[in-house]
N, C-alpha and C positions, 0 to 999 in steps of 0.2 A: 504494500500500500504506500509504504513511502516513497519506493521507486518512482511511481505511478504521482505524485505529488508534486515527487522535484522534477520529473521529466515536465512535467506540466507547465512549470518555471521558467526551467531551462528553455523550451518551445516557445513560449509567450516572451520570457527575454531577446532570444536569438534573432524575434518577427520582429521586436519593438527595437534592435537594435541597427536590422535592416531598414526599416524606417525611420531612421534618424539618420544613415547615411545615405538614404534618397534623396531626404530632406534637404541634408546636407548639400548633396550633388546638385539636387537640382534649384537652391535656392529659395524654397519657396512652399508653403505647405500643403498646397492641390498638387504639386508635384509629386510629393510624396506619399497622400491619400491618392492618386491615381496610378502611380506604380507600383502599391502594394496591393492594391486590388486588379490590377493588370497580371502583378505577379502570381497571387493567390488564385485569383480565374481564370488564367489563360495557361501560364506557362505550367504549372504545376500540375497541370492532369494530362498536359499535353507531353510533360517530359517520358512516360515510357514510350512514346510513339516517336521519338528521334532514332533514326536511323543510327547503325553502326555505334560506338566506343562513345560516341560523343553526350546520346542522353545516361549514362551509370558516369561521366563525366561530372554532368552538368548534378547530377542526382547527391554528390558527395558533396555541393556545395547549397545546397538546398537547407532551408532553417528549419522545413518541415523532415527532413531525413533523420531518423535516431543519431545516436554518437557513435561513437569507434566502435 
């Protein structure tokens, strides 16, 4: 149960900390509310349909993929 807790944490830190470097990037805070939901509904169910090596690539840097 605890595991189950702190992953929780951990997953919710990892988004929110994605989202601050959207932010960051793109200056601006509808930047950052639109490419976390860009990233969260587009790219993210779309990553096992990448062809070859590239989406278990893309999949290890993902904030939604468990840890080591």
């Amino acid at each position: 149960m605890l595991q189950v807790v702190a992953g929780g944490g951990r997953y919710l830190a990892g988004f929110g900390l994605f989202a601050l470097t959207i932010g960051a990037i793109g200056r601006h805070g509808a930047a950052a509310i639109t490419g976390i939901i860009g990233f969260a509904l587009v790219i993210t169910p779309l990553e096992p349909r990448i062809p070859g090596g590239a989406g278990k690539h893309l999949h290890a840097y993902l904030p939604t993929a468990p840890g080591p």
